[in-house]
TIVEX-160444 format. One line per field, with one value per residue (C-alpha): residue number from 1; residue in three letters; x, z, y. Coordinates in steps of 0.001 Angstrom, whole numbers. Layout:
pos <- NUM  ... $
code <- ALA  ... $
px <- X  ... $
pz <- Z  ... $
py <- Y  ... $
***
This chain:
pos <- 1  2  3  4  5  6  7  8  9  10  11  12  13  14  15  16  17  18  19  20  21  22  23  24  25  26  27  28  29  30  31  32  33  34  35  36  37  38  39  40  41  42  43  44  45  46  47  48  49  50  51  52  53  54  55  56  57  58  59  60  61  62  63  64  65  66  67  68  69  70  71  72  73  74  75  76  77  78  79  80  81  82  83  84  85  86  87  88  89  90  91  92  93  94  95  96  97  98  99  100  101  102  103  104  105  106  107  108  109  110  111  112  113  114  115  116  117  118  119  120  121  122  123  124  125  126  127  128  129  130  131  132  133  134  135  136  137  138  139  140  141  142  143  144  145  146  147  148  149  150  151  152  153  154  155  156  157  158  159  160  161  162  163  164  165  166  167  168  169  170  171  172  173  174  175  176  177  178  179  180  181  182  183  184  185  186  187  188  189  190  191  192  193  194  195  196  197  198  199  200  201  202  203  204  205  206  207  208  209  210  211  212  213  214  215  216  217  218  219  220  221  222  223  224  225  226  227  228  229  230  231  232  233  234  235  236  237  238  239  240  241  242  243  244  245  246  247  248  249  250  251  252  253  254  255  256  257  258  259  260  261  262  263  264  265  266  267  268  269  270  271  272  273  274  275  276  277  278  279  280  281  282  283  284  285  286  287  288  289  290  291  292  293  294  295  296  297  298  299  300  301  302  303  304  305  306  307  308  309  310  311  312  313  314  315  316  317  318  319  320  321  322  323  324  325  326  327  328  329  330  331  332  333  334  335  336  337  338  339  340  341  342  343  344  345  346  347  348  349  350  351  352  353  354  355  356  357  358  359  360  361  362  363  364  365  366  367  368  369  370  371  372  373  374  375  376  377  378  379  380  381  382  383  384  385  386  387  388  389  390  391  392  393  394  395  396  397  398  399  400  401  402  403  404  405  406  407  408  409  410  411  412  413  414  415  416  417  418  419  420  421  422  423  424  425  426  427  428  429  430  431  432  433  434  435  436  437  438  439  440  441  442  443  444  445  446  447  448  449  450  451  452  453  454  455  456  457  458  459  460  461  462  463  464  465  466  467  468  469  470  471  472  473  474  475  476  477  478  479  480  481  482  483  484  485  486  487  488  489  490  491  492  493  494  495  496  497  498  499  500  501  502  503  504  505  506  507  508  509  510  511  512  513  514  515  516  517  518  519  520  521  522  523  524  525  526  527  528  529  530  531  532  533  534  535  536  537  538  539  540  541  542  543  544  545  546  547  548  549  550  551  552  553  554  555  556  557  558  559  560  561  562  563  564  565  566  567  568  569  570  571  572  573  574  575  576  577  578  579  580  581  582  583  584  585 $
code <- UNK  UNK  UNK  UNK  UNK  UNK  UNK  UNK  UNK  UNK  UNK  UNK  UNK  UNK  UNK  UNK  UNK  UNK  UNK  UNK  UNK  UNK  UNK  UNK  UNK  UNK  UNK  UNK  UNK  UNK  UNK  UNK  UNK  UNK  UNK  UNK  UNK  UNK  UNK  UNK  UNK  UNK  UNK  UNK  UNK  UNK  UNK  UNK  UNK  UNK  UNK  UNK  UNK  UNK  UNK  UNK  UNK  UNK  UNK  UNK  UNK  UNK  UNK  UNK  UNK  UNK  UNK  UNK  UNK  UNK  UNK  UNK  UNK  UNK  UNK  UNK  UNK  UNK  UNK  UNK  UNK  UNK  UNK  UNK  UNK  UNK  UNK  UNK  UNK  UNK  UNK  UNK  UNK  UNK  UNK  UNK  UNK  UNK  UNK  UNK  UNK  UNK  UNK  UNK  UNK  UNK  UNK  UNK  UNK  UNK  UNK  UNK  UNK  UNK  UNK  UNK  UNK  UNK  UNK  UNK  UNK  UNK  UNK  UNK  UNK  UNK  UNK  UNK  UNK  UNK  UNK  UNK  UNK  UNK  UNK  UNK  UNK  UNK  UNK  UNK  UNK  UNK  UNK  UNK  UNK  UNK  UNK  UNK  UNK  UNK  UNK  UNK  UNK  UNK  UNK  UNK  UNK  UNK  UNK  UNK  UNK  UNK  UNK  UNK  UNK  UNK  UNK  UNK  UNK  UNK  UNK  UNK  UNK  UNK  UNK  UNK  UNK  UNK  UNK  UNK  UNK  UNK  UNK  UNK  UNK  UNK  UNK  UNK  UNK  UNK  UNK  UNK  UNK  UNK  UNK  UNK  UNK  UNK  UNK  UNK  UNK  UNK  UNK  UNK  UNK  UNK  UNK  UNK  UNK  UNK  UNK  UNK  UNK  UNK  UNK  UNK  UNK  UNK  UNK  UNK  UNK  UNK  UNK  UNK  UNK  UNK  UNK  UNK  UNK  UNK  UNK  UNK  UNK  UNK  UNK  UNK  UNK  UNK  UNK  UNK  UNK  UNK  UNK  UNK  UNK  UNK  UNK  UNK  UNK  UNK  UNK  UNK  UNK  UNK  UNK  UNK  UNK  UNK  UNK  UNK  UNK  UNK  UNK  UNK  UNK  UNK  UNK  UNK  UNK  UNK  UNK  UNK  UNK  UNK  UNK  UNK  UNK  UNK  UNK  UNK  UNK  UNK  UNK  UNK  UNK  UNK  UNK  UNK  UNK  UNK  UNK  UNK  UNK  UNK  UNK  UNK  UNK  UNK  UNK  UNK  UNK  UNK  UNK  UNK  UNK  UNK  UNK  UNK  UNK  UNK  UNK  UNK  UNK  UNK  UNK  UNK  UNK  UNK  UNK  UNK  UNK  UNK  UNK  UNK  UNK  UNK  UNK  UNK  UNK  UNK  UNK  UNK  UNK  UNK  UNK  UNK  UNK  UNK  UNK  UNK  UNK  UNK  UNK  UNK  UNK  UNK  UNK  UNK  UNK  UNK  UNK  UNK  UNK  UNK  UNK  UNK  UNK  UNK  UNK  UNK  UNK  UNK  UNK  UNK  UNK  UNK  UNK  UNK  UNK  UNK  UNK  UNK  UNK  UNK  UNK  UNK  UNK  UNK  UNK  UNK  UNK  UNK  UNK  UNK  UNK  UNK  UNK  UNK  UNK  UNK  UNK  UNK  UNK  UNK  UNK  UNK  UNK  UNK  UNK  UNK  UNK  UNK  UNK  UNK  UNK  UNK  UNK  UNK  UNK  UNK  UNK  UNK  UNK  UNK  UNK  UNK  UNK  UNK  UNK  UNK  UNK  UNK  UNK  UNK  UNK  UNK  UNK  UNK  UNK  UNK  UNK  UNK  UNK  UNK  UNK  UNK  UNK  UNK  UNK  UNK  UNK  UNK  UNK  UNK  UNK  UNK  UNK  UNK  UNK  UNK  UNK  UNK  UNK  UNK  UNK  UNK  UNK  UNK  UNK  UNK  UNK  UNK  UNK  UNK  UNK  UNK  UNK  UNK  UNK  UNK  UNK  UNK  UNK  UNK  UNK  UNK  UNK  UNK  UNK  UNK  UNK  UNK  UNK  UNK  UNK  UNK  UNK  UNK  UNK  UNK  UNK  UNK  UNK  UNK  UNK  UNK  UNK  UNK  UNK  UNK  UNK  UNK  UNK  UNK  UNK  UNK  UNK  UNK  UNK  UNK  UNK  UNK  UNK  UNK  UNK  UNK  UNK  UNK  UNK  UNK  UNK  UNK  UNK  UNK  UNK  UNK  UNK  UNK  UNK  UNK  UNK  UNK  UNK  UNK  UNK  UNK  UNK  UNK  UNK  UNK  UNK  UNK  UNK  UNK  UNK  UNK  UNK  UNK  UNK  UNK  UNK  UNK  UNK  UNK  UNK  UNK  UNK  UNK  UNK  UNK  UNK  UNK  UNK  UNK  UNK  UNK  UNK  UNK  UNK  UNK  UNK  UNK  UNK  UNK  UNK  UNK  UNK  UNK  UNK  UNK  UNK  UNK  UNK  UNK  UNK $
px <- -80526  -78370  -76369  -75596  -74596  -72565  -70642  -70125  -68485  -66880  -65051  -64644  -62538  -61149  -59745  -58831  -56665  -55178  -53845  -52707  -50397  -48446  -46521  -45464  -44701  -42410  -40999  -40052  -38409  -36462  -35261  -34616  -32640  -31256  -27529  -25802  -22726  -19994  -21777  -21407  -17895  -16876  -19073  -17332  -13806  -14462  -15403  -13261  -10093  -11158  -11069  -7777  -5998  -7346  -6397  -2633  -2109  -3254  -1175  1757  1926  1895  -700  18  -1620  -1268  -2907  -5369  -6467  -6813  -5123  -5046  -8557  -10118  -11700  -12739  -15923  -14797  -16844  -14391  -11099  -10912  -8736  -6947  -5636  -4560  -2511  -1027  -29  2189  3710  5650  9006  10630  14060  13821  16779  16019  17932  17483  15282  13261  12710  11137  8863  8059  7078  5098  3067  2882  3170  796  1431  1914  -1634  -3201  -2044  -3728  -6734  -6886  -6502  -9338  -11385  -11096  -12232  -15196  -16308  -16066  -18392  -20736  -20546  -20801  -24119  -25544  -25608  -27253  -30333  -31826  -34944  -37025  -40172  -42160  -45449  -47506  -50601  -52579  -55768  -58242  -61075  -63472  -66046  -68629  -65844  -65398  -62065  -61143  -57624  -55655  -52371  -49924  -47499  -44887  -42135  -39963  -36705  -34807  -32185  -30255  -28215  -25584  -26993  -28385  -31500  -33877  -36283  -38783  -41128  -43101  -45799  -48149  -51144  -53197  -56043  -58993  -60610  -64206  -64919  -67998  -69775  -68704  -66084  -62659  -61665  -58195  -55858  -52879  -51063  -48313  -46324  -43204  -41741  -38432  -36722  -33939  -32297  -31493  -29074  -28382  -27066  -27319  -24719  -21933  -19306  -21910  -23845  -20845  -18169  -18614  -18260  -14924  -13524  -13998  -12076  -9346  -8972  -8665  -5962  -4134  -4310  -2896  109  483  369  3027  5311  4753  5885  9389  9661  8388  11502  14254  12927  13260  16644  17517  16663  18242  21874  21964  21294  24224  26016  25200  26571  29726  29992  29552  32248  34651  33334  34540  37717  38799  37893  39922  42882  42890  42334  45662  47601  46302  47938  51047  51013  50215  53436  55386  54295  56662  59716  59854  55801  54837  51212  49686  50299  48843  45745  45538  44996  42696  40665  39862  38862  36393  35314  35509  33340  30214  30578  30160  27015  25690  26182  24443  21488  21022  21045  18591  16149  16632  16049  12586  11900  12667  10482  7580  7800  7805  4885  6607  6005  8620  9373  10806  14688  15856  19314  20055  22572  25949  26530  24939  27213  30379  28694  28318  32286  33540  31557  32220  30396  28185  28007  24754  26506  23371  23572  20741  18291  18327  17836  14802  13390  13570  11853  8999  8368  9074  7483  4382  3372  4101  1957  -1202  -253  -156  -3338  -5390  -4071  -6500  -9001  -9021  -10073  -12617  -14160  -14603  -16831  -19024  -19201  -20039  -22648  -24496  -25529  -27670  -31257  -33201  -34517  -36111  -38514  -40376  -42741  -44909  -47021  -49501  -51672  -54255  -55850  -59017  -58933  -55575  -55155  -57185  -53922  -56454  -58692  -55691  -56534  -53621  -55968  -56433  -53314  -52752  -49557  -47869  -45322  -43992  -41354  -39893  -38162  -36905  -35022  -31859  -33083  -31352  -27472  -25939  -24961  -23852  -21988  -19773  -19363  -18105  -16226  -14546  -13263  -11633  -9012  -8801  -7753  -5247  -3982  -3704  -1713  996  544  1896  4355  6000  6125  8010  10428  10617  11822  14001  15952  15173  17431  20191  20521  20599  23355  25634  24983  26288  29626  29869  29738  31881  34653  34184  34536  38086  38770  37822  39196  42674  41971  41460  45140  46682  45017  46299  50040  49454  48284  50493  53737  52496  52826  56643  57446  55862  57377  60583  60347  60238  56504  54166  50984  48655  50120  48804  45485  45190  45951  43460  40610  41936  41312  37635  36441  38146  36575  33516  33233  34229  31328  28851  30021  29853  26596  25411  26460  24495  21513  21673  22301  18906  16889  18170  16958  13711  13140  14157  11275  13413  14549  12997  12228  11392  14149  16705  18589  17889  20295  23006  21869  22884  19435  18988  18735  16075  17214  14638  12381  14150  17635  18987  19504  18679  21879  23088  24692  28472  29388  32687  33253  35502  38830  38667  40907  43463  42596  38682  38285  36908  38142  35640  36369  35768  32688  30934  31974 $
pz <- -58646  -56575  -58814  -59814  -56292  -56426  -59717  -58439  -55456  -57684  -60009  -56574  -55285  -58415  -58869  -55187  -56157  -58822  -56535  -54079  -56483  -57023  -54196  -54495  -58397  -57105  -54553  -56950  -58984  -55940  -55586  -59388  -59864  -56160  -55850  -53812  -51613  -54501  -56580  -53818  -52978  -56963  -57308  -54006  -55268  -58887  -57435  -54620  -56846  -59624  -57093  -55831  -59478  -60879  -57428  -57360  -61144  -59955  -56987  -57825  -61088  -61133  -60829  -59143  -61268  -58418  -55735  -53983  -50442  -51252  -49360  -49312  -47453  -49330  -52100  -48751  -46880  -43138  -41969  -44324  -42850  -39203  -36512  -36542  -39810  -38569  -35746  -37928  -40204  -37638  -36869  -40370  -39787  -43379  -44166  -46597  -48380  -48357  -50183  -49656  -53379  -51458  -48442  -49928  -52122  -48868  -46821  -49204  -49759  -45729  -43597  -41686  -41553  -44915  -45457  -42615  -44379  -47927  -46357  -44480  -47978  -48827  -46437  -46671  -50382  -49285  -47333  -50312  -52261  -49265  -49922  -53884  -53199  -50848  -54502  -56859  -57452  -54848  -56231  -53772  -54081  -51759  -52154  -48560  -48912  -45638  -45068  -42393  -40541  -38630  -35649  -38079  -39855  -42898  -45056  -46754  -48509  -49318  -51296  -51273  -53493  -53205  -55790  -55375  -56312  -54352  -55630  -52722  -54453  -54008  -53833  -50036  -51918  -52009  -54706  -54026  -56167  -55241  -56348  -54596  -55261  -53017  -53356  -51446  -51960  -50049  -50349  -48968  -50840  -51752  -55366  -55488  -54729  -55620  -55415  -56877  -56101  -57329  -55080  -55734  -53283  -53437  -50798  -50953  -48244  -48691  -45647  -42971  -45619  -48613  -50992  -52837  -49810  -47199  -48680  -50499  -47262  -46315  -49686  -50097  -47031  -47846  -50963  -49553  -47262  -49793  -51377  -47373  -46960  -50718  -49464  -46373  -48016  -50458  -47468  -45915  -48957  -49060  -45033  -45023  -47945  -45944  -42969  -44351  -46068  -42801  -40587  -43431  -42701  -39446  -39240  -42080  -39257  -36366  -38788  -39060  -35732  -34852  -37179  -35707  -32361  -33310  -34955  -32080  -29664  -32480  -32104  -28381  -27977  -30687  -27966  -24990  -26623  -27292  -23886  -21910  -23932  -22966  -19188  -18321  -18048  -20240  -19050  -15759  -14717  -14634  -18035  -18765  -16681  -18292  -22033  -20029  -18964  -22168  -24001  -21898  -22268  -26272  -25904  -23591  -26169  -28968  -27483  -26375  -29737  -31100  -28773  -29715  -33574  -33344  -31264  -33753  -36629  -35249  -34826  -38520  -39654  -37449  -39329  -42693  -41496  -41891  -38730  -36609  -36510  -40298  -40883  -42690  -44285  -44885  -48374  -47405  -50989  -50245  -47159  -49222  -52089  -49281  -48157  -52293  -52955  -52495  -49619  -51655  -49793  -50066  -50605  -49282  -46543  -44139  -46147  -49443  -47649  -45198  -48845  -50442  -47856  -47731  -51178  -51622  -48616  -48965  -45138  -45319  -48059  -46087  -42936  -45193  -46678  -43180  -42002  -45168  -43910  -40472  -42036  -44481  -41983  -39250  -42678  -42182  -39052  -38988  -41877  -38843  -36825  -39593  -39565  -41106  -44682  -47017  -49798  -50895  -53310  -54087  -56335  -56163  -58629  -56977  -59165  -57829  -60524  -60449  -61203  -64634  -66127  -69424  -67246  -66016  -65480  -65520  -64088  -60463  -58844  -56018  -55373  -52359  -52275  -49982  -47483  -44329  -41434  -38485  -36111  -34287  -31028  -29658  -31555  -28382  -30611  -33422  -31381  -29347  -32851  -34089  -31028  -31564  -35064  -34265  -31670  -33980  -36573  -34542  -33356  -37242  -37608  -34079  -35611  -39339  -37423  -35017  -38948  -40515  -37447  -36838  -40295  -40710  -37181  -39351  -42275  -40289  -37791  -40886  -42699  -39256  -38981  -42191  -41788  -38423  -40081  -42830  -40545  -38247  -41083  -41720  -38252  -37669  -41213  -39802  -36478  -37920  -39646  -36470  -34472  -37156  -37180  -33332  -33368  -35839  -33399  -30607  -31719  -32958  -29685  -27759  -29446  -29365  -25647  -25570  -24520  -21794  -23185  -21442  -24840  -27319  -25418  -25747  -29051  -29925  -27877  -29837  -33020  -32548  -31309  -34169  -36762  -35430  -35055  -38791  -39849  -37648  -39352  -42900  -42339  -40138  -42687  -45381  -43121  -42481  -46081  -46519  -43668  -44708  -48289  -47096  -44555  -47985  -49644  -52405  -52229  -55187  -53532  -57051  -58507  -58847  -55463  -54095  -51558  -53727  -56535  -57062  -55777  -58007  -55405  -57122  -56778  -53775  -56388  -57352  -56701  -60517  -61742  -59951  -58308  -57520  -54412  -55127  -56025  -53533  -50257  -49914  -47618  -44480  -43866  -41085  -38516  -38600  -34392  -34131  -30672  -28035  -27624  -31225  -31331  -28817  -29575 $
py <- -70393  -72668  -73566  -70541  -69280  -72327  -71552  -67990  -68943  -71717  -68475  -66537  -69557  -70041  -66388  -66244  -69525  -67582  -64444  -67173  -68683  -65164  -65140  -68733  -68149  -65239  -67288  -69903  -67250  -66055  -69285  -70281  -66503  -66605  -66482  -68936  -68442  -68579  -66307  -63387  -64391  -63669  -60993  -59175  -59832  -58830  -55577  -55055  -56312  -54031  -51417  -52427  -52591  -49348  -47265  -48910  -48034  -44102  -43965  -46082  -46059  -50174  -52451  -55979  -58050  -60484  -59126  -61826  -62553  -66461  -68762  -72575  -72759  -70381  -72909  -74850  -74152  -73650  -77116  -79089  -77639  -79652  -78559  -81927  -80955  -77505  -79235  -81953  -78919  -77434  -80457  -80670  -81770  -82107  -80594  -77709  -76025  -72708  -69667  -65782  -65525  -68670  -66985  -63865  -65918  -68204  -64738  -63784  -66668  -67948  -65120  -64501  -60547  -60496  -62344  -59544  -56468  -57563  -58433  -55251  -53335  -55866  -55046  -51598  -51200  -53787  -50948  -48134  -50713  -50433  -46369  -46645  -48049  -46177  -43348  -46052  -47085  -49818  -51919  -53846  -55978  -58287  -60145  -61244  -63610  -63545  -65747  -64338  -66330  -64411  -65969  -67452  -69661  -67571  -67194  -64508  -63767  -60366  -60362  -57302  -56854  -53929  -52599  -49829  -48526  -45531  -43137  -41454  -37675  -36581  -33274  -34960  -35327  -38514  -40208  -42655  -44577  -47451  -49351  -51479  -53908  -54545  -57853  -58592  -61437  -62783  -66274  -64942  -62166  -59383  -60363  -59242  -55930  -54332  -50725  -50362  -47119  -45308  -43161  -40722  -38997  -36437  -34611  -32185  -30350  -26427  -25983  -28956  -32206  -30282  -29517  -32575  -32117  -32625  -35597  -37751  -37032  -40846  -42123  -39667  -40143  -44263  -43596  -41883  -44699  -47079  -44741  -44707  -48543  -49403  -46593  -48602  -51492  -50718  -49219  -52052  -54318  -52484  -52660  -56338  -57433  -55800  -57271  -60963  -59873  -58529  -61683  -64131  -62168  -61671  -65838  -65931  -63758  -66179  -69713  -67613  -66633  -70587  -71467  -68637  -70282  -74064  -73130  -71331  -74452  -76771  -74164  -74293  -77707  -78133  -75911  -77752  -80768  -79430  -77120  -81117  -82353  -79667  -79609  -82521  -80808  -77265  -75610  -74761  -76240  -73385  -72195  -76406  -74842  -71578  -73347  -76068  -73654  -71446  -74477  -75036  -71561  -71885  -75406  -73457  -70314  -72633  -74549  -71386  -69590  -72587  -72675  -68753  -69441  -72670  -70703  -67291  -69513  -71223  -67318  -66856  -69650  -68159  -65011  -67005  -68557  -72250  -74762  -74977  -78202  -77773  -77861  -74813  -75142  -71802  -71113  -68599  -67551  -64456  -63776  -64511  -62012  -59895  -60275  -59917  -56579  -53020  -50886  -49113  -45435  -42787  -39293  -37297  -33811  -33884  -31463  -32929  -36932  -35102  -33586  -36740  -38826  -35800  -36574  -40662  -42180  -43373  -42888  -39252  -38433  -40458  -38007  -34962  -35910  -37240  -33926  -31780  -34807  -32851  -29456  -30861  -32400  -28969  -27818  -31328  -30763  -27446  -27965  -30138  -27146  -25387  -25588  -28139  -26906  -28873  -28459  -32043  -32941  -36115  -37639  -40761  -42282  -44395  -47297  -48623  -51108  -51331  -55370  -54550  -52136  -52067  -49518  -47339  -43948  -41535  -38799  -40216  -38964  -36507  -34287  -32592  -29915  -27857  -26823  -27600  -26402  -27183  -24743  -26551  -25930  -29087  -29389  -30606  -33735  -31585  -29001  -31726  -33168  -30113  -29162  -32718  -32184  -28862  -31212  -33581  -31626  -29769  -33325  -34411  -31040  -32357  -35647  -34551  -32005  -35227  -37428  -34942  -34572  -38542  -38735  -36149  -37971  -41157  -40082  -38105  -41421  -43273  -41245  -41002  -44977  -45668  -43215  -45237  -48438  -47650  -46528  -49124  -52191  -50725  -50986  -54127  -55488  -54121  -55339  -58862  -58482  -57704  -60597  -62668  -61701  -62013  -65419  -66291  -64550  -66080  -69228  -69600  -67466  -70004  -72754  -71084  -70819  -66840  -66518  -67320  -69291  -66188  -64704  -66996  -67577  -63635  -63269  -66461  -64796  -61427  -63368  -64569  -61045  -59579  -62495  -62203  -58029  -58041  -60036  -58200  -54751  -56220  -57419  -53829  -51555  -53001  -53478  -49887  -48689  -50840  -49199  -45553  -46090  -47568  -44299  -42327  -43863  -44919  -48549  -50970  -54269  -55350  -55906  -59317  -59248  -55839  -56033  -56176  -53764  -50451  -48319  -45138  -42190  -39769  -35929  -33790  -31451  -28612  -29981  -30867  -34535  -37709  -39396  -43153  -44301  -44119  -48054  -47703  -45822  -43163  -44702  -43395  -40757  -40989  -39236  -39743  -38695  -35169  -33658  -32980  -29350  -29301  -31482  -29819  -26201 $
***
């Protein structure tokens, strides 16, 4: 009889052994199927990217097949990129020839604003993944072994094992089923015992967070955002190009304004010599001091002038994201491109460029639609203040045998049904909530009101700036003739003896302003012809040297065939000054 108390025990152990080795089977398994870091990175950009490439093909017609967030350090764990290496990064000091085509592609691949608005569209669609499945199904299991010794120095184990998988509706419903087993096992009499139940459980509200609207308005209004950020982000792209394109000749501008600066010091200091050579018996010493004097002045405008381009280039490479310490060597054949082509003029009256930008830019169609954001969300609110009605039901199937499934017994079960409901005697949440979205949706409504307004004063200060500009590059391309027939008098006057040097210093200084004024126009009216096309909506940043192409206007709705900008400017006419009386009349 021993004995056989002994072998009993012996099985009891034995079995217990067996139910202790579950949980570290299914811990193995956790670890064997377990995903490591790289696995979640892919997984979250083949989703997010996915995301990314099917919205932009809706909403832009396009996909950019390009579109990544990976940078140099992104194959690196951060504990292998050092700070040392960051530092010796931004201490690069190579020379770098760098064109206008190179300085796009350079932006695009180093800035650092660049990099922040793609990861903000990114980040952004991370979040609608986080809303997508919060509506699928969500499985979940866990296994506890637990010894227990009581006062008399007696073990006994239990082992619980859970499984369940929950489907949130978007009816604002709920489902629930779970399974659990449950082991007890006695090293000291009693066996084994075991339960395994089976539990369902659904909920569905009737009136507070029932209905598709109320229950999926997180999940819409993250995939509207994702639809707002890829807008942005393709504003941004256009804004971003013209920018660089901008910067690149307006530093174009500044080299020319340096070489204006030197040849004017090289002219001077060519009449100081002759003016010294003269000064022993035909030039008085003043007029010697007078020519002294403005070369001086040309050599501190020069270094100046140089100082100023130096420090706006470093500026230039900061925005490119390059380290400062490089040396850019810029290329002028754009400037000279620039100087050989026509001024290419938009022919548009204030309505038809405010209709066009209504219905091109990609920022006014994210106000128009966070303003219908506003309204649906005064119905959300609103939704918040209704009672609490909900009908539920559940079902459970207890096993007392449940670790034997050959003795399953489908008749054991219990179910619950009913209804509930709570009265909202306490909303002061809900009702501030509410209260809340009725401002905000009249602020969305001044917000959309002052965007419409801004750009319609975007588009007629872009049309007046480019009639300015145009009229002003004929005067100063005439104004640059006359300095040079001035110069060009002054000089055999002087040398003739029939004028003062003050004359050809004036007509020298004349010269530059005139040199330099023409160069700043050139390069302002095609800076503004870029910004008014870009507050139209319309520019194509895509295409081979967009600043120089011919941009395809499109036609407001309504309005009969699309139009082009007219490839040459209409001359100005003569008399081009209104009178006051008549301008303010």
């Amino acid at each position: 009889m021993p004995c056989m108390g002994f072998h009993r025990r012996s099985a009891r152990m034995m079995e217990t052994r067996r139910w202790f080795l579950l949980p570290v089977a299914l811990a193995a398994c956790c670890l064997w199927a377990g995903c490591g870091r790289d696995h979640y990175h892919k997984s979250a950009d083949k989703e997010v990217y996915g995301i990314i490439g099917k919205r932009q093909g809706e909403i832009l017609g396009k996909t950019n097949g390009t579109f990544s967030i990976n940078t140099p350090y992104s194959s690196r764990k951060p504990a292998e990129v050092p700070g040392p290496e960051i530092i010796e990064q931004r201490l690069a000091s190579a020379k770098r020839p760098m064109t206008l085509v190179d300085a796009i592609k350079t932006a695009v691949a180093k800035s650092r604003e660049y990099q922040f608005q793609k990861e903000r569209v990114y980040l952004t669609a991370l979040t609608l993944t986080s809303e997508r499945y919060d509506f699928k199904p969500k499985w979940a299991g866990s296994s506890t072994a637990a010894f227990t010794r009581n006062s008399r120095g007696e073990l006994d184990q239990s082992i619980e094992t859970d499984f369940s998988v929950t489907q949130l509706l978007k009816t604002g419903g709920r489902l629930s089923v779970s399974m659990a087993n449950s082991v007890l096992a006695f090293y000291t009499g009693g066996g084994i015992h075991a339960s395994t139940p089976f539990l369902a459980d659904f909920t569905q509200p009737l009136l507070r967070g029932a209905g598709y609207k109320i229950a999926t308005e997180d999940l819409t209004q993250a995939e509207r955002n994702v639809v707002y950020d890829i807008r942005s982000f393709a504003r941004f792209e256009q804004t971003f190009a013209v920018d660089i394109v901008t910067s690149y000749f307006r530093l174009l501008q500044q080299r020319e304004v340096i070489r204006n600066d030197y040849g004017t010091y090289q002219n001077l200091s060519r009449a100081r010599d002759q003016a010294e050579a003269l000064s022993v018996d035909r030039m008085a010493a003043y007029q010697v001091d007078q020519v002294r004097q403005d070369v001086l002045t040309a050599m501190s405008r020069y270094i100046q002038d140089t100082q100023d381009y130096r420090n706006s280039l470093d500026l230039f490479k900061i925005k490119l994201g390059l380290p400062v310490g490089e040396e850019l060597v810029l290329d002028d054949r754009p400037l000279e491109e620039l100087r050989k082509a026509s001024l290419p003029m938009v022919s548009l009256t204030d309505d038809r460029a405010h209709q066009i930008a209504v219905q091109h830019r990609l920022d006014v169609q994210n106000d128009i639609d966070k303003f219908e954001d506003s309204k649906r969300k005064i119905e959300v609110a609103a939704n918040g203040l209704m009672p609490d009605l909900n009908i539920f039901a559940s079902v459970k199937l207890n096993q007392p045998q449940g670790y034997d499934y050959s003795r399953f017994d489908v008749n054991q079960y219990q179910t619950v049904g009913g209804v509930e409901l709570n009265l909202p005697l306490d909303r002061l949440r809900e009702r501030n909530t509410f209260r809340g979205t009725l401002i905000t949706f009249e602020q969305q409504l001044r917000s959309l009101s002052l965007s419409l307004d801004n750009i319609r004063n975007d588009v007629r200060v872009g049309l007046r700036t480019l009639e300015q500009k145009r009229k002003d590059f004929d005067i100063q391309a005439a104004a640059v003739k006359l300095a040079n027939r001035r110069v060009e008098s002054a000089t055999l006057l002087l040398q003739a003896g029939r004028a003062q040097m003050r004359d050809l210093l004036d007509a020298q200084s004349s010269l530059l302003t005139a040199l330099n004024a023409f160069t700043r126009v050139l390069v302002d009216y095609h800076a503004a012809r870029w910004s008014l096309l870009t507050n139209l909506g319309v520019i194509r940043t895509d295409i081979d040297d967009f600043w120089m192409a011919e941009q395809p206007i499109p036609q407001a709705e309504g309005a009969g065939a699309p139009a082009a900008e007219a490839k040459v400017a209409a001359p100005a006419a003569k008399e081009d000054l209104i009178p006051p009386d008549r301008l303010f009349r």
